[in-house]
Backbone as CSV, one residue per row, in Angstrom:
resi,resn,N_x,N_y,N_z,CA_x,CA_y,CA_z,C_x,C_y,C_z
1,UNK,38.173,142.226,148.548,39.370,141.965,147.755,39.244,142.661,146.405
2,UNK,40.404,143.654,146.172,40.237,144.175,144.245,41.315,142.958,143.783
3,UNK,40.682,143.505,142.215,41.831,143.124,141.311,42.218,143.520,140.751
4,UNK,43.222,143.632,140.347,43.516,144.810,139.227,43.488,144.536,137.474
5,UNK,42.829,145.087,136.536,42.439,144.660,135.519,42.976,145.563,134.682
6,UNK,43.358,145.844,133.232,43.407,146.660,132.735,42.459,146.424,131.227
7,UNK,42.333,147.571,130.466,41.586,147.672,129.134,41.951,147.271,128.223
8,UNK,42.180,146.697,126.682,42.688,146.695,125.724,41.764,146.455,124.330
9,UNK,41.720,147.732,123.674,40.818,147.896,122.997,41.061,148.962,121.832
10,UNK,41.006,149.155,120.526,41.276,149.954,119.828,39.814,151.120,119.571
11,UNK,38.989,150.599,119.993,38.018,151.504,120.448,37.416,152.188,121.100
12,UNK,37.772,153.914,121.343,37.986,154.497,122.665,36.266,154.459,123.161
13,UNK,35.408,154.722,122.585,33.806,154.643,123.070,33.505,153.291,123.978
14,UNK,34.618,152.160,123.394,34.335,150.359,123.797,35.322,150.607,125.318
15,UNK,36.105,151.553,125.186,36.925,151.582,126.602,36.054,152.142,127.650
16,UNK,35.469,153.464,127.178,34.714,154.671,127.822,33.456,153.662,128.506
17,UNK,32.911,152.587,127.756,31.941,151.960,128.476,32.348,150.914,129.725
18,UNK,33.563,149.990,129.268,33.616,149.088,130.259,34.422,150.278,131.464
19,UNK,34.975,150.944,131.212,35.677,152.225,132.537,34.400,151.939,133.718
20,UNK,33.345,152.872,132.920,32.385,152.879,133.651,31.425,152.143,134.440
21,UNK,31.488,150.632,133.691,31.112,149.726,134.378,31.705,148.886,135.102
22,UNK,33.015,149.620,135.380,34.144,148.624,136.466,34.229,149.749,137.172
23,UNK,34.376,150.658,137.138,34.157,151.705,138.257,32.723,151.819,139.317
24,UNK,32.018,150.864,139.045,30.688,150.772,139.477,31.174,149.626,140.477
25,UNK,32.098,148.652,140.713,32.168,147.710,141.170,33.411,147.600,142.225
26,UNK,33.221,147.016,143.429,34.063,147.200,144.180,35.219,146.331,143.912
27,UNK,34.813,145.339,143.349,35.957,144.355,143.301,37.017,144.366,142.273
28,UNK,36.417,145.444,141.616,38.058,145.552,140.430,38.595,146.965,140.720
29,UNK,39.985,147.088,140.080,40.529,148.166,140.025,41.232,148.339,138.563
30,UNK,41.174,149.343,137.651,41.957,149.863,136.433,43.158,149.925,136.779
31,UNK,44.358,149.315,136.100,45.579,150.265,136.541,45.751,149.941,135.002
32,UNK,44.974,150.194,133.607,45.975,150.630,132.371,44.537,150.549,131.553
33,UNK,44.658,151.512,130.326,43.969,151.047,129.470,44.727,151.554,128.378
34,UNK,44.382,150.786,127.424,44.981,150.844,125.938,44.627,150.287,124.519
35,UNK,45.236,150.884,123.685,44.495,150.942,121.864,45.305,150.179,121.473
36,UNK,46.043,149.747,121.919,46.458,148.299,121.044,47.283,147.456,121.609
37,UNK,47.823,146.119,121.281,48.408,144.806,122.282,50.127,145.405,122.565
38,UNK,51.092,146.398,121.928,51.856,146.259,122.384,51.835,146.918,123.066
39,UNK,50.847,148.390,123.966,50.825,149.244,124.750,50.708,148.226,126.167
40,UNK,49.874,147.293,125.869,49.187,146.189,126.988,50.307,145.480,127.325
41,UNK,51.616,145.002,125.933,52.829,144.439,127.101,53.178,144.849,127.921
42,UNK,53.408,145.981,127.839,54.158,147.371,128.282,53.702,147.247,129.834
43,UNK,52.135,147.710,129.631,51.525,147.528,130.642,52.033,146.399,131.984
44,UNK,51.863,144.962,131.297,51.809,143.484,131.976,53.173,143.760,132.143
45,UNK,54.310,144.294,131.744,55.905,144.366,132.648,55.558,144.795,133.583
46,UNK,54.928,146.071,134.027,55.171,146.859,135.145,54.294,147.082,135.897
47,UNK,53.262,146.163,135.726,52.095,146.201,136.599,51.243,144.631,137.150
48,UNK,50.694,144.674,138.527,50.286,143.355,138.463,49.092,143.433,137.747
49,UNK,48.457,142.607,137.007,47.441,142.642,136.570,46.716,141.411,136.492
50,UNK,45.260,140.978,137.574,44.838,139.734,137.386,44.370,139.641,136.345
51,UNK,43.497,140.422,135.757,42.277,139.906,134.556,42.233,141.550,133.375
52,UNK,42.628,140.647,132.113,42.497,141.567,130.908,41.096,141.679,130.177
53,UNK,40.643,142.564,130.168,39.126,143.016,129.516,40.259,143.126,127.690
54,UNK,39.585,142.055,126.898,40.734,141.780,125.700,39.620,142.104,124.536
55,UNK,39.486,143.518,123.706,39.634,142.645,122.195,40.412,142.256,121.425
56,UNK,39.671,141.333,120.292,40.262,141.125,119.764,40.921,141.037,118.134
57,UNK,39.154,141.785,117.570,40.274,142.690,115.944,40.670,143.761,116.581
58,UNK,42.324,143.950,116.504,43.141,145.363,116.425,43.841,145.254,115.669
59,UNK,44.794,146.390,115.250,45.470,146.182,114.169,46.901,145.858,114.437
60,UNK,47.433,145.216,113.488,49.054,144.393,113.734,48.771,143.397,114.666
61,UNK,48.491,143.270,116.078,48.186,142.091,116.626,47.263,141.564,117.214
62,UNK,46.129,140.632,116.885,44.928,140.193,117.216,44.908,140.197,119.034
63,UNK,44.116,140.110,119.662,44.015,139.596,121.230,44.596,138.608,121.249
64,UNK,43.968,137.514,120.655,43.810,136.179,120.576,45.684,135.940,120.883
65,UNK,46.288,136.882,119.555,47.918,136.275,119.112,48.358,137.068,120.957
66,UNK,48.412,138.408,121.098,48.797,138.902,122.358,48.854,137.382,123.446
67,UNK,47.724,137.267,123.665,47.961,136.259,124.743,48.558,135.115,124.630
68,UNK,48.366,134.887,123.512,49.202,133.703,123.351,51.162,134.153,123.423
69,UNK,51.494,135.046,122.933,52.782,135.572,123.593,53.643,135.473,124.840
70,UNK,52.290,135.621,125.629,52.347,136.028,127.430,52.720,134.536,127.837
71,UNK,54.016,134.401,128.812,54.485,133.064,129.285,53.564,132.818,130.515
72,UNK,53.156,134.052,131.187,52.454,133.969,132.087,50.974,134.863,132.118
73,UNK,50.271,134.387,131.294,48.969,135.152,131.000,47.990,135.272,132.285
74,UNK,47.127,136.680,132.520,46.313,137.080,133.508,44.932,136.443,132.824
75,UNK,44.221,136.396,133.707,42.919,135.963,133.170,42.218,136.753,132.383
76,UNK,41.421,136.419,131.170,41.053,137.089,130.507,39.498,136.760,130.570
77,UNK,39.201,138.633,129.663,37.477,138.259,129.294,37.584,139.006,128.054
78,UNK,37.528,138.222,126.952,37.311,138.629,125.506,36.343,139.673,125.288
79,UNK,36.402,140.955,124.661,35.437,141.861,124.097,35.339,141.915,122.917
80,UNK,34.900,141.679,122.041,34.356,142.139,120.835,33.352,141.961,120.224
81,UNK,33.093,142.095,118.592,32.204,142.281,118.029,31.787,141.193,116.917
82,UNK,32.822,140.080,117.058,33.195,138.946,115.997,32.533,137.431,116.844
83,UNK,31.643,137.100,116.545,31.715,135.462,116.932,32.490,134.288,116.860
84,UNK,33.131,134.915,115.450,34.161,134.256,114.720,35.700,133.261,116.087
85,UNK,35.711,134.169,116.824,37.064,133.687,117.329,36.329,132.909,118.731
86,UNK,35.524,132.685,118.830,34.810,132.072,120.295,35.690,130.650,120.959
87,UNK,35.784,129.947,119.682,36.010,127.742,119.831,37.789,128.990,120.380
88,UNK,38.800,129.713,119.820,39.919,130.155,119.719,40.147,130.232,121.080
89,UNK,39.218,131.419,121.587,38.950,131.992,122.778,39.039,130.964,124.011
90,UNK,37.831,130.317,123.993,38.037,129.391,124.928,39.293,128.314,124.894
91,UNK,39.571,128.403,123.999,41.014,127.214,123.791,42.221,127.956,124.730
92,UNK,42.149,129.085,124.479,42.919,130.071,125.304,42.585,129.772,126.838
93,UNK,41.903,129.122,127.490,41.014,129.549,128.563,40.542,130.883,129.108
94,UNK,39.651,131.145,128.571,39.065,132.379,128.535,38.131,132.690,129.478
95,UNK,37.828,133.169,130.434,37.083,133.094,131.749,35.930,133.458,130.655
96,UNK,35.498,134.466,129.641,34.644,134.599,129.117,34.637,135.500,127.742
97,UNK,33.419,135.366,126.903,33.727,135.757,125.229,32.174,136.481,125.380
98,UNK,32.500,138.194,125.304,31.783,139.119,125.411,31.644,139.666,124.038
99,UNK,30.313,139.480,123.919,29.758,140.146,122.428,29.292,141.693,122.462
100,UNK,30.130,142.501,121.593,29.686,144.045,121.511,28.126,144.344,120.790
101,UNK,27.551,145.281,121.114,27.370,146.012,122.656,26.961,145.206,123.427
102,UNK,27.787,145.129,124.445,28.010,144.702,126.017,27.255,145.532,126.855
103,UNK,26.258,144.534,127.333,24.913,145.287,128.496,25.464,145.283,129.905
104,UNK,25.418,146.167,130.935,26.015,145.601,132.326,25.660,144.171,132.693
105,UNK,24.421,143.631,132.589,24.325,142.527,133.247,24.858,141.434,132.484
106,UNK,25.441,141.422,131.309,25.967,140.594,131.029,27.852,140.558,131.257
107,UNK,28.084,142.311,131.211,29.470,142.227,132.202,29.334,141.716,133.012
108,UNK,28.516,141.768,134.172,28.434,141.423,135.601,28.594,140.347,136.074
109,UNK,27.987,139.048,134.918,27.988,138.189,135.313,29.617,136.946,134.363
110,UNK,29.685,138.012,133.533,31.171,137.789,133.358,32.675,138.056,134.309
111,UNK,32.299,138.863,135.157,32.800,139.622,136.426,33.287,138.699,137.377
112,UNK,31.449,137.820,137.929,31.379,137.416,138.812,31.704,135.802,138.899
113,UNK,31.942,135.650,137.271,32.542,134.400,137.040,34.296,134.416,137.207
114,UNK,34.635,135.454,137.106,36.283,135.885,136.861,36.220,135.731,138.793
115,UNK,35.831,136.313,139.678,35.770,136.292,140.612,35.774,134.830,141.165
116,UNK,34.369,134.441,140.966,34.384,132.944,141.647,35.226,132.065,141.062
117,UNK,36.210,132.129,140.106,36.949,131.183,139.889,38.503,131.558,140.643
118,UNK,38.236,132.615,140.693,39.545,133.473,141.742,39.746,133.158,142.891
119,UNK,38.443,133.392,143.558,38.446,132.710,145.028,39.230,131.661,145.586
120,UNK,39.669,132.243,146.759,40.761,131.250,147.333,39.864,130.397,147.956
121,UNK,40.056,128.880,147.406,39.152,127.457,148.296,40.096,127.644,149.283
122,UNK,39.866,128.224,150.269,40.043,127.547,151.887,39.230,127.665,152.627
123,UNK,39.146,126.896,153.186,38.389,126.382,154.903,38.826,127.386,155.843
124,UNK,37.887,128.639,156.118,38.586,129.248,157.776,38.768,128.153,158.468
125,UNK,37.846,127.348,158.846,38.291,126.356,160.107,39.167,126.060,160.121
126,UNK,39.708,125.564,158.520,40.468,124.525,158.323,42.061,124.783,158.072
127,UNK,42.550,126.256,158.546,43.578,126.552,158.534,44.023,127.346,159.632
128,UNK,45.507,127.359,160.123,46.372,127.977,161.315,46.871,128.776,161.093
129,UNK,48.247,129.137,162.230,49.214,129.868,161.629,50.117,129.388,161.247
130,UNK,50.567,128.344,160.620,51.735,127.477,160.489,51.125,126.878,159.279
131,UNK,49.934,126.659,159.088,49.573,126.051,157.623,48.082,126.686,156.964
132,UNK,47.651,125.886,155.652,46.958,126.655,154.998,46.212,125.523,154.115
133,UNK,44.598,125.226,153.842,44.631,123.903,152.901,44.191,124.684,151.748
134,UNK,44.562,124.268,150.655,44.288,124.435,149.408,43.340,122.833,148.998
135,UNK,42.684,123.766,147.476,41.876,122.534,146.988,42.810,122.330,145.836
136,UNK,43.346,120.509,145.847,44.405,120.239,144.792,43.569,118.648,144.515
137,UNK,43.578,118.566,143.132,42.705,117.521,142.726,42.155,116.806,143.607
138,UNK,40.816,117.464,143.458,39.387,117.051,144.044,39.700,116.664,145.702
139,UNK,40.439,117.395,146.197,40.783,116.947,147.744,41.186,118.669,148.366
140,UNK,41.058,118.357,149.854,42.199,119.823,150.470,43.256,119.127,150.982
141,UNK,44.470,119.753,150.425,45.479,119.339,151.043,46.314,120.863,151.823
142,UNK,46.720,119.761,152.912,47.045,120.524,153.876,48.770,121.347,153.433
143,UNK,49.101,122.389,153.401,50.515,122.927,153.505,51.038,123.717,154.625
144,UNK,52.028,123.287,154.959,52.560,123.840,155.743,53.543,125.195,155.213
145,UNK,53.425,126.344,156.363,54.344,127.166,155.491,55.744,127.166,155.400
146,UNK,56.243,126.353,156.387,57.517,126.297,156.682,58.059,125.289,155.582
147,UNK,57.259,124.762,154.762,57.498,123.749,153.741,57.597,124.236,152.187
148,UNK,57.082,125.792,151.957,57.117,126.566,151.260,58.936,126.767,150.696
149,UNK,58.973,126.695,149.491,60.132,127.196,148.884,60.022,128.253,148.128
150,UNK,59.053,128.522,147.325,58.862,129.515,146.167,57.101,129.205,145.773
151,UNK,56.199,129.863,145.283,55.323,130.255,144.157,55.272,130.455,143.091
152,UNK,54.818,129.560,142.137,55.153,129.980,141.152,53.501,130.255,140.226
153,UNK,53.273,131.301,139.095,52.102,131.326,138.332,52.355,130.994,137.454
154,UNK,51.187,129.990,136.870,51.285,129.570,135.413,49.835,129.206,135.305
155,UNK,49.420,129.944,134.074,48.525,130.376,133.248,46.822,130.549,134.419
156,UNK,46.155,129.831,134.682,45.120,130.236,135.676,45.559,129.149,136.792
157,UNK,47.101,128.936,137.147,47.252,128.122,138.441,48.137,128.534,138.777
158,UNK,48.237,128.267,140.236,49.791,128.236,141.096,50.183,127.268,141.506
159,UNK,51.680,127.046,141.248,52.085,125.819,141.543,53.434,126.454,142.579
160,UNK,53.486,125.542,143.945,53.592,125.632,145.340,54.634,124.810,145.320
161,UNK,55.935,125.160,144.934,56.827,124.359,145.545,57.706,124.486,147.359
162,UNK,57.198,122.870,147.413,57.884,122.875,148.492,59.426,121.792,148.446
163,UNK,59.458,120.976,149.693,60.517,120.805,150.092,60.696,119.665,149.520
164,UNK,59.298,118.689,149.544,59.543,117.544,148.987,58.953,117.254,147.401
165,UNK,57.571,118.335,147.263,56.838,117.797,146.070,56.181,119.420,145.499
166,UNK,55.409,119.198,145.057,55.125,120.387,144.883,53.066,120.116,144.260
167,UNK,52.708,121.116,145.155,50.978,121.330,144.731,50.779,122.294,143.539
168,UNK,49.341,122.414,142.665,49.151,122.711,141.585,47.293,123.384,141.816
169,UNK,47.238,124.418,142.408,46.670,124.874,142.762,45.429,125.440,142.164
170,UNK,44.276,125.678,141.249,43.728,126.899,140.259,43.149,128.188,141.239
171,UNK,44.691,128.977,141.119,44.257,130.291,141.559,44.856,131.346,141.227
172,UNK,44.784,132.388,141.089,45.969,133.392,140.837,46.799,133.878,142.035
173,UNK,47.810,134.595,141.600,48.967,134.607,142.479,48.611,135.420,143.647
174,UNK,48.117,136.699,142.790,47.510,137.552,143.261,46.813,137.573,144.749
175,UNK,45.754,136.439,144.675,45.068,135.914,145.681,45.600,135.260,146.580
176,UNK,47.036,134.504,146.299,47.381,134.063,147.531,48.492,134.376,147.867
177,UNK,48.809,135.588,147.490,49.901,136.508,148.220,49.131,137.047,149.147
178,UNK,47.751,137.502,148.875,47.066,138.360,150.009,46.813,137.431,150.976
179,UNK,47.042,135.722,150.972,46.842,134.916,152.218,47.608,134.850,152.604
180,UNK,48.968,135.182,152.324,50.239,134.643,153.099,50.979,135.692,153.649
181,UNK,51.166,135.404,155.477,52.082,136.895,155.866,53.037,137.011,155.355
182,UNK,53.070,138.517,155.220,53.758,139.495,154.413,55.153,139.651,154.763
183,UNK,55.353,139.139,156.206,56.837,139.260,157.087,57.585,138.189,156.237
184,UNK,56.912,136.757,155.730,57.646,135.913,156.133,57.496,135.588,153.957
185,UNK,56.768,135.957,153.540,56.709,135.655,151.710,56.505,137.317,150.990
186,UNK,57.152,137.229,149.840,57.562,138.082,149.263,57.490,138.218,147.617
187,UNK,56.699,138.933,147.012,56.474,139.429,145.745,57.812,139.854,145.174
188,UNK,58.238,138.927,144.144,59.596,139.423,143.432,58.935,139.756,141.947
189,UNK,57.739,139.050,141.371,57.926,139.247,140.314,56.676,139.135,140.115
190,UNK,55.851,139.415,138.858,54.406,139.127,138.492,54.251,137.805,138.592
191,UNK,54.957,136.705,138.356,54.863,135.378,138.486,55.693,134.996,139.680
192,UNK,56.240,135.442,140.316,56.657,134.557,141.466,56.574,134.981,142.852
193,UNK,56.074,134.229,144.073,56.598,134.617,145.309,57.393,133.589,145.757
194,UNK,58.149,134.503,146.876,59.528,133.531,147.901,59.227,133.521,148.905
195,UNK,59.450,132.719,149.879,59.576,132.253,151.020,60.930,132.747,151.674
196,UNK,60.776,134.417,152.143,61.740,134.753,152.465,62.931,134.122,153.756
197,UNK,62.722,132.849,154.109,63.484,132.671,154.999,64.332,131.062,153.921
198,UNK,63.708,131.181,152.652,64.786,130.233,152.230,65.536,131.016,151.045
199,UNK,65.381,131.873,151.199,66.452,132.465,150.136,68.027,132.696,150.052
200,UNK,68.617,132.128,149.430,70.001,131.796,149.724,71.302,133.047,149.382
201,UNK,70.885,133.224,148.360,71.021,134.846,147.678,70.653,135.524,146.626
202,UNK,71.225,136.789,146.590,70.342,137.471,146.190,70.983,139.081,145.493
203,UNK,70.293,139.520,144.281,71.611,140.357,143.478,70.446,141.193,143.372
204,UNK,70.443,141.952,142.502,69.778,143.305,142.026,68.641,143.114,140.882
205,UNK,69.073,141.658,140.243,68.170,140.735,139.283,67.503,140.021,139.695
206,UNK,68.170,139.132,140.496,67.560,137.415,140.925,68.007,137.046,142.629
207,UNK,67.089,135.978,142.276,66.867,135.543,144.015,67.161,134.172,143.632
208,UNK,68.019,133.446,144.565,68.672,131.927,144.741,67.855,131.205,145.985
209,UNK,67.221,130.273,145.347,67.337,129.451,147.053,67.312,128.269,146.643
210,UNK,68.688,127.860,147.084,69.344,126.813,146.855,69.669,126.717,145.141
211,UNK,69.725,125.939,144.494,70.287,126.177,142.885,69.110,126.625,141.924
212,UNK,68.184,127.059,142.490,67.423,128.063,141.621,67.299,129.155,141.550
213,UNK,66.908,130.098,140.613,67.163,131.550,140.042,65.659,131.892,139.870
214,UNK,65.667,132.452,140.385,64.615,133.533,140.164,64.401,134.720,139.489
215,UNK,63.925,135.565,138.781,63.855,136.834,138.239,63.271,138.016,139.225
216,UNK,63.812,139.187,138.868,62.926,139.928,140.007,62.799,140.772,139.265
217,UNK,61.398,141.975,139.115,60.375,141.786,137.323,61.397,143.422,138.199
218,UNK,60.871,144.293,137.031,61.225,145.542,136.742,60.628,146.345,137.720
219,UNK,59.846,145.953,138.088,58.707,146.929,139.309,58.623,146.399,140.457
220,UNK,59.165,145.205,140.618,59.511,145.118,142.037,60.795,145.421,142.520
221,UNK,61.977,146.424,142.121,63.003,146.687,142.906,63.007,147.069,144.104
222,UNK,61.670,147.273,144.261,61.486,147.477,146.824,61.942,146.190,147.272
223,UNK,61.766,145.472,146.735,62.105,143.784,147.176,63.155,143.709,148.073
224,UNK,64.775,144.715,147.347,65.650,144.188,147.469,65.724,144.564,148.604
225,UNK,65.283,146.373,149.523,65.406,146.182,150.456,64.787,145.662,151.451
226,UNK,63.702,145.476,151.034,62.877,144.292,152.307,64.132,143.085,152.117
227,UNK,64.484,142.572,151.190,65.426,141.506,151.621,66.227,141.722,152.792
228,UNK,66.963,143.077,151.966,68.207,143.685,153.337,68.142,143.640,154.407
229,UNK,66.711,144.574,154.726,65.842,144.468,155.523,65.796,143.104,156.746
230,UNK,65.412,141.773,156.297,65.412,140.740,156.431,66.740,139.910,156.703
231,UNK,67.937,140.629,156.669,69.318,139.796,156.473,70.122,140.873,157.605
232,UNK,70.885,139.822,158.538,71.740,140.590,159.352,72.713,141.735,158.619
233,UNK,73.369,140.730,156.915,74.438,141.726,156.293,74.081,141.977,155.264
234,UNK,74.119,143.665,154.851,73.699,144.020,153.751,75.037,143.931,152.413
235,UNK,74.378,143.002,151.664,75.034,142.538,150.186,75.385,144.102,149.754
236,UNK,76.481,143.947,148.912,76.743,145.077,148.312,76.804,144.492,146.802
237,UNK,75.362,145.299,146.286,74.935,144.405,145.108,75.655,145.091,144.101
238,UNK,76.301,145.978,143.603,77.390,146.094,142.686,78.558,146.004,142.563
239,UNK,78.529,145.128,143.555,79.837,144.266,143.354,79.710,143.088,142.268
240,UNK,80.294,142.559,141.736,80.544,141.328,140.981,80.354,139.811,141.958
């Protein structure tokens, strides 16, 4: 399994090192790096991104303030050179607070903590094709998929609404889009998946099922025709 991570750092030598030590590793993938937090919004519109490699003196906007911005923040691992912001950091939930110069083995095992908290808790045994157990306070509970309404991410959890209640998951989205077939759930947005067989309708922006609205992010416009795709009649979305 990758993830996709990007850089953010006003120091190109502090980029040039972690490049190299995530390019060493199978489990991540780069898709951005950048010298300062508003290049990194930029970034987080149009890209999925599980986990931000963050410092945090830059100039005009700290790490620390960046994330706190983000309605739906990726997991982070603090880089810098300050002790100063650590109690901050973790308040943030911070998978981890990396002191410059950064040795591989102490990336690594910052890595492998971002990882094992990623990991999807399920049971091979313990799941079909019709359902899936997640670990939801201190128990597995069983879901069915046909009970699925939407996905939603918020901050290092997913919360699983279904028909009657809804589960609260700690995982990223990321991870359990890659568990769920692809025919039947659908990536609209960095924070949300659908349950394409309850979607009620559906425009060039947003997805309805039943009296909720959905957003559909800037970089997923393929969506719409997998919807089409998915629907006997094709909407003629500029219409009113």
């Amino acid at each position: 399994m990758k993830y996709n991570c990007i850089i953010v750092d006003d120091e190109p030598h502090a980029i040039k090192i972690l490049e190299s030590y995530i390019r060493s590793l199978d489990q991540l993938k780069i898709v951005g790096t950048c010298s300062n937090a508003f290049r990194a919004i930029n970034i987080l519109n149009n890209e999925k991104v599980d986990l931000i490699f963050l410092d945090i003196n830059m100039p005009k906007l700290l790490g620390t303030q960046l994330l706190k911005t983000l309605q739906y923040p990726p997991k982070v691992i603090f880089t810098t050179a300050h002790k100063d912001y650590a109690i901050e950091a973790f308040e943030l939930d911070a998978i981890d607070y990396l002191l410059k110069p950064i040795s591989f083995e102490r990336f690594l095992k910052a890595v492998n903590k971002f990882c094992h908290t990623t990991t999807v808790e399920v049971a091979p045994a313990n799941q079909g094709p019709g359902f899936l157990y997640f670990r939801a306070d201190r128990k597995m509970v069983k879901v069915f998929l046909e009970d699925i309404f939407y996905i939603e991410s918020y901050k290092d959890y997913i919360i699983i609404h279904k028909k009657t209640d809804v589960v609260k998951v700690k995982l990223s989205i990321s991870a359990v889009e890659k568990m769920l077939p692809q025919n039947l759930f659908l990536r609209i947005h960095r924070s949300f998946l659908v349950a394409i067989h309850q979607v009620t309708a559906y425009t060039k922006y947003d997805v309805e099922i039943g009296k909720i609205e959905l957003p559909i992010g800037r970089s997923f416009s393929s969506v719409i025709q997998k919807l089409t795709d998915n629907t006997s009649i094709s909407a003629n979305l500029d219409s009113p």
